[in-house]
N, C-alpha and C positions, 0 to 999 in steps of 0.2 A: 470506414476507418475514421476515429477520432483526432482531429487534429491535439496535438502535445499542448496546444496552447491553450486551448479548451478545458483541458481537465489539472492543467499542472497545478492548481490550488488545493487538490484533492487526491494526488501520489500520495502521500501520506494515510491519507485515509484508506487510500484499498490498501497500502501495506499492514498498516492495522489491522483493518478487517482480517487479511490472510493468518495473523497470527492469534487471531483472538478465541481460536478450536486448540490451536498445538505451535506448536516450535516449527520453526522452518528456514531455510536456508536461500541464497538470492535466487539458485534459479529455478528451485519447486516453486519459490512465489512469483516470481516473473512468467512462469507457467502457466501457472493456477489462474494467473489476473491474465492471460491470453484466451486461458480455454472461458471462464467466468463472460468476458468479456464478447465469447464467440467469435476471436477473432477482430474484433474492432479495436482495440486498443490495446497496442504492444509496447509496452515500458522496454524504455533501450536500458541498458544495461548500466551507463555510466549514471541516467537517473536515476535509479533503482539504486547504485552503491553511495550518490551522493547522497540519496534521501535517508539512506540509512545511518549514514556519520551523522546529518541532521538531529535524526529522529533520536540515537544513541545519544545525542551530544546534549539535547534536552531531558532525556532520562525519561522517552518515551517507550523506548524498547533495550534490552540488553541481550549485548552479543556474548556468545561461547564458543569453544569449539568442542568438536566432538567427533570420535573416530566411525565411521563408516566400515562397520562388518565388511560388508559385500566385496567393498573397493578396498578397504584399508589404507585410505587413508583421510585425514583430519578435514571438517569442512567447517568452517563459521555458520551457526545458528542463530537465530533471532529471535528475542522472547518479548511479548508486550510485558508493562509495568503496571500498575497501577494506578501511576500519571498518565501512562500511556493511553491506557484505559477508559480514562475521565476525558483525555484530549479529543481519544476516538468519538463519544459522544457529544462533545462540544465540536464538533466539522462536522456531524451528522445534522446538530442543529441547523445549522451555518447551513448546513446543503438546504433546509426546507424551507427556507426564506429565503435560498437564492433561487430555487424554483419558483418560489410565488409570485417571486417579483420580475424573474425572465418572464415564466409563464403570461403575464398579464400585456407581452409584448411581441406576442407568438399569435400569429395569425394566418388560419387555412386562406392561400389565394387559390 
């Protein structure tokens, strides 16, 4: 398991990632990032909705709703932007220089 403290510079970025195929809602992506993840890192749910008023509130992603055949009724959906977009690539950056520079401090004992 990944500790939250570990990765919380980067909740943002899997939520991106999840919606960068389709629309999706908190807890097919909360899911998605469990199964993805194999079980190692489980976004709690209060970070998952903070992150999203965040990410909303920056005009990374935009919410809807939308009614649910099956169940019938209404669920909030998530859509990346196309700041969103740009943002998701610029943390991806950010992630590859913060490997190279962990990496250089990681050693088999």
């Amino acid at each position: 398991m990944i500790s939250s403290d570990v990765i919380r510079g980067y909740n943002d970025t899997l939520i991106l990632y999840m919606l960068l195929e389709r629309d999706s809602y908190g807890y097919e992506i909360s899911k998605n990032i469990r199964t993805l993840s194999e079980e190692k890192y489980i976004m709690k749910e209060t970070t998952l909705y903070s992150a999203f008023t965040r990410l909303e509130k920056n005009g990374y992603i935009h919410s809807f709703f939308k009614e649910e055949e099956s169940f019938g009724k209404r669920r909030t959906y998530y859509r990346i932007t196309p700041e969103g977009l740009m943002y998701y690539r610029e943390k991806c950056a950010e992630w590859q220089v913060t490997q190279e520079v962990v990496n250089k401090f990681i050693k088999e004992l």
